[in-house]
C-alpha positions as CSV (number, residue, x, y, z in Angstrom):
1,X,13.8,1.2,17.3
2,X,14.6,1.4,21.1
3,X,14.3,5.8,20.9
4,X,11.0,5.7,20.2
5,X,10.1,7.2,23.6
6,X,13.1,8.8,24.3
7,X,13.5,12.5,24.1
8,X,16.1,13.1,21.2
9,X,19.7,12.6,21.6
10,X,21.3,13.1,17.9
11,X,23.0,15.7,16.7
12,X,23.3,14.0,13.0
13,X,22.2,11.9,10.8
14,X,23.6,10.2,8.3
15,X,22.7,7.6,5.2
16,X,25.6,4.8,4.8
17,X,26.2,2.5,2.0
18,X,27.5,-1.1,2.5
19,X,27.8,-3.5,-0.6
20,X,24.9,-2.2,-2.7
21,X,22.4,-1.4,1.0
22,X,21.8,1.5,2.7
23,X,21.2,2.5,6.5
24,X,21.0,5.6,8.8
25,X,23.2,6.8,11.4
26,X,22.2,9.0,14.6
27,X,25.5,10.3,15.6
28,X,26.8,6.9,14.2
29,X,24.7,4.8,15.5
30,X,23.2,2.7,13.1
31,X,19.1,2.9,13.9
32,X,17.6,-0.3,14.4
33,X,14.2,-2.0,14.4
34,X,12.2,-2.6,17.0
35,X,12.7,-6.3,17.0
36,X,16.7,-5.1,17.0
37,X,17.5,-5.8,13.6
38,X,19.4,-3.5,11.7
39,X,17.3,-1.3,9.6
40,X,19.3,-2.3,6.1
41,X,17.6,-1.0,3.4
42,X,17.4,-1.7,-0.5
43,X,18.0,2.0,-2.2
44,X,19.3,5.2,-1.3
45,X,16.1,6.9,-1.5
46,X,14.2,5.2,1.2
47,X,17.2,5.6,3.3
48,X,17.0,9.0,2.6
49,X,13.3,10.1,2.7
50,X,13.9,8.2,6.7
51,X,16.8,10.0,8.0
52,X,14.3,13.5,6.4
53,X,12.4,11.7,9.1
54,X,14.8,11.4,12.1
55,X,16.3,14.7,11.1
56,X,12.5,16.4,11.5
57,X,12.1,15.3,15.2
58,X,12.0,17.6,17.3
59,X,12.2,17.5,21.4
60,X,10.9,13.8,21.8
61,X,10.5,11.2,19.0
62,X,6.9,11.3,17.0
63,X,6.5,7.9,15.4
64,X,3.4,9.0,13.9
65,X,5.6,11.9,11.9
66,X,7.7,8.6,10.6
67,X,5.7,6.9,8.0
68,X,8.5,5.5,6.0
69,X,10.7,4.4,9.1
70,X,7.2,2.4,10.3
71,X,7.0,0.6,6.9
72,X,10.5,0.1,6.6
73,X,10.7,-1.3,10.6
74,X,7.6,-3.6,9.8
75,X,9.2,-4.8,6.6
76,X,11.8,-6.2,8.7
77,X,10.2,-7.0,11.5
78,X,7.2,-8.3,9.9
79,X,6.5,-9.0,6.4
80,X,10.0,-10.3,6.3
81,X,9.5,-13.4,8.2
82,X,5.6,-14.0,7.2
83,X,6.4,-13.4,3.5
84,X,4.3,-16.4,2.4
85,X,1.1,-15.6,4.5
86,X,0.8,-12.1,3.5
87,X,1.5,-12.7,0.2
88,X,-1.5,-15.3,0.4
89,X,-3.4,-12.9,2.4
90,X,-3.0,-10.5,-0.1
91,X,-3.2,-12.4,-3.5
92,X,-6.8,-13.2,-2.0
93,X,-8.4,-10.1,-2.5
94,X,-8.4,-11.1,-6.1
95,X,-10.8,-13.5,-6.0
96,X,-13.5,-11.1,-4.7
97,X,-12.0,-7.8,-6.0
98,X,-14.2,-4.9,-5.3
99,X,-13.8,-3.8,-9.2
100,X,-15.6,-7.2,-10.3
101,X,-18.7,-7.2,-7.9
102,X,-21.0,-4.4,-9.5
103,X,-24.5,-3.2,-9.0
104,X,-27.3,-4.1,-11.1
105,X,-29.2,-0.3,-10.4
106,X,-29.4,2.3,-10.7
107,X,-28.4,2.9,-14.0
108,X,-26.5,5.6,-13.3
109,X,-24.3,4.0,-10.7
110,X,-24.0,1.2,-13.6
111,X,-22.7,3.4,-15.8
112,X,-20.0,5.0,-13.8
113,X,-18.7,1.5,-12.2
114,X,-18.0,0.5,-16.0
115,X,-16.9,3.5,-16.8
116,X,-14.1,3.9,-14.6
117,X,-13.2,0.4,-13.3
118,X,-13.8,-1.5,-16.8
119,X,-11.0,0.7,-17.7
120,X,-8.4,-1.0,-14.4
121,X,-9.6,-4.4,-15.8
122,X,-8.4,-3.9,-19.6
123,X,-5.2,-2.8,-18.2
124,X,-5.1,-6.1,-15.8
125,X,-5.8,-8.2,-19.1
126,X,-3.3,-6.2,-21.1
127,X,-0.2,-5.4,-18.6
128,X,-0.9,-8.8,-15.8
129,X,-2.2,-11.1,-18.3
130,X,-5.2,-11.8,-16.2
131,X,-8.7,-11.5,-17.1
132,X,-11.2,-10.9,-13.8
133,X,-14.7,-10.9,-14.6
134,X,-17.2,-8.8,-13.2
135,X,-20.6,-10.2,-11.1
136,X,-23.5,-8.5,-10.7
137,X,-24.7,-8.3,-7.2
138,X,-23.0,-9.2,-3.7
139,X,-22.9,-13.0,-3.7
140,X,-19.2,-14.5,-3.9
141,X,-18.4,-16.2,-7.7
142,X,-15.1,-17.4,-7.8
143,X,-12.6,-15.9,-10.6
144,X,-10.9,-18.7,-12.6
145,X,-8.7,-20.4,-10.8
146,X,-5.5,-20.6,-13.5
147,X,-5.9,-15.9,-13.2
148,X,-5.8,-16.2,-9.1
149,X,-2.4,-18.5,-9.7
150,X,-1.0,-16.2,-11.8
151,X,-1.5,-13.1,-9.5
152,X,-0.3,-15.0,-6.8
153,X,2.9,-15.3,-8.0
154,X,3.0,-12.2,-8.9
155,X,2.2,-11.1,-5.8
156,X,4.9,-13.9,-4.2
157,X,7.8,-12.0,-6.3
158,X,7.1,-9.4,-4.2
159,X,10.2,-7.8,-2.0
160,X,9.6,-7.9,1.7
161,X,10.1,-3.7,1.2
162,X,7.7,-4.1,-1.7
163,X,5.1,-6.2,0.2
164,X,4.8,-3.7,3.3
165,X,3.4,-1.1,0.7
166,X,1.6,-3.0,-1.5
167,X,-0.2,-4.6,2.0
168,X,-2.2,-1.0,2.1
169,X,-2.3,-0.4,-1.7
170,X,-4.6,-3.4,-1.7
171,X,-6.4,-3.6,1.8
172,X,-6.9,0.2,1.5
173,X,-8.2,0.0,-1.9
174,X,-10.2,-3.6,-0.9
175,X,-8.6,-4.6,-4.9
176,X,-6.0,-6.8,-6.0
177,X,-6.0,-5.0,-9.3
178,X,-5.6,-1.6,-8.0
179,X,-2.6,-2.4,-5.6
180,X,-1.0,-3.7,-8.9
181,X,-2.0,-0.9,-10.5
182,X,-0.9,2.0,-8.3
183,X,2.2,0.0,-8.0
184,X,2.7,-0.2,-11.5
185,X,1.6,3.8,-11.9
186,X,-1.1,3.1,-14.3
187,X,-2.5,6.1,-13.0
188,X,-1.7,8.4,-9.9
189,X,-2.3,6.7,-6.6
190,X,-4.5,9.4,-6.3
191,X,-6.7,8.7,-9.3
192,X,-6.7,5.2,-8.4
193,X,-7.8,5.3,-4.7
194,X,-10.3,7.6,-5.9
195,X,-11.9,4.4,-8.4
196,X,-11.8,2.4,-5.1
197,X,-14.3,4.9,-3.5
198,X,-16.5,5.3,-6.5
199,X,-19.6,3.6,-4.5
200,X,-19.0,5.6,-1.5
201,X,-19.0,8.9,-3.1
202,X,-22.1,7.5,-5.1
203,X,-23.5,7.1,-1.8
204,X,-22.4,10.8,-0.4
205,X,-24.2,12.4,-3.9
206,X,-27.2,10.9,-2.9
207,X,-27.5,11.7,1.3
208,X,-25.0,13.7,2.1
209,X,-21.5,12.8,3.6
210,X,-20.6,11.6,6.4
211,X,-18.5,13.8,8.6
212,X,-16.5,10.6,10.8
213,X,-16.9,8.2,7.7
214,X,-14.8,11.3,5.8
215,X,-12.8,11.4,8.5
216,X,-12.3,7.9,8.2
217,X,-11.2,7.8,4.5
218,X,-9.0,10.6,4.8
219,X,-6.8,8.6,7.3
220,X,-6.7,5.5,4.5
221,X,-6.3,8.0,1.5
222,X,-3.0,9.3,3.1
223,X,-2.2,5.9,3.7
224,X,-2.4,4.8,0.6
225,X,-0.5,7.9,-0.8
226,X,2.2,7.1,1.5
227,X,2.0,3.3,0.2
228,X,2.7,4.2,-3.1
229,X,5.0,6.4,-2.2
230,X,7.1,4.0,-0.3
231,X,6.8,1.2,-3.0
232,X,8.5,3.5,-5.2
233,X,11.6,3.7,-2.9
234,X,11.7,0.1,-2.7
């Protein structure tokens, strides 16, 4: 959008429908990307939850209060036209997935990683029709190679609007299998990025936290809420 530094100059804002897609209005101006392309969207609902967005500024436009406009403008801008390499980037998390690389001690840590990601890997099995298995210790072991194929396509099928989400649903999580599955709302995206920390909070229990590495995962936690989120509108 070229108003991202401009003070604000709207008086309304509007959702309009053209032939099944959806875009907002400032005064009837149609907002655009920042590459210039118009910011068409696939439902009313992510139309809507941006112009809540450009409806909130205030004095001067906040991009950082935009979260959906951001993913929606690097859809577009982005994603769109590299659909194929982040697809490929993506679908590669699979084949060293944080759920399948477990420690071999202490027990209790063990127990827990089977306990709660054993649990993501059925459901991959059952609902993707993709078995990962799990390695003990840090050293790379390659997944079969006919399971990464399939979630590659699966992750190829993908909507430009889709991929934007799914992009931190998976790089957030460091898991293939939990992007699909907060996508899919196996559990809540909450729940689920709370599996993907299971070693760090291990770690916490055991010296204390960390007050920037918190700090940190608080910034990706939101992120990842607002993935899901978004994915849902697409």
């Amino acid at each position: 959008m070229s108003t991202w530094k401009q003070k604000r100059f709207w008086e309304q804002v509007q959702v309009t429908e053209s032939e099944g897609r959806f875009g907002v209005e400032l005064d009837g101006r149609p907002v655009k990307t920042p590459a210039k392309a118009g910011l068409i969207l696939p439902t009313r609902a992510m139309a809507e939850a941006i112009a809540v967005e450009w409806r909130a500024q205030k004095d001067a436009v906040n991009p950082h209060t935009m979260p959906c406009t951001r993913t929606a403008n690097a859809a577009l801008d982005k994603v769109r036209a590299q659909h194929g390499e982040v697809a490929n980037m993506l679908a590669d998390y699979g084949d060293s997935d944080l759920l399948c690389y477990r420690a071999e001690s202490p027990v209790e840590l063990v127990q827990r990683q089977n306990n709660h990601w054993n649990p993501a890997l059925d459901w991959a099995a059952t609902e993707l029709g993709v078995r990962l298995h799990r390695r003990c210790g840090i050293r790379h072991q390659p997944q079969d190679t006919k399971a990464l194929q399939s979630l590659r396509a699966k992750v190829q099928a993908l909507s430009a609007f889709q991929l934007a989400a799914f992009h931190d649903l998976v790089s957030m999580s460091g898991s293939l299998i939990l992007g699909f599955a907060a996508a899919a709302g196996w559990r809540s995206a909450a729940e689920i990025w709370t599996l993907s920390r299971l070693d760090e909070l291990w770690q916490e229990e055991q010296w204390g936290p960390d007050e920037e590495a918190q700090a940190q995962a608080e910034i990706k936690r939101l992120a990842f809420l607002h993935a899901k989120r978004f994915y849902d509108f697409s």
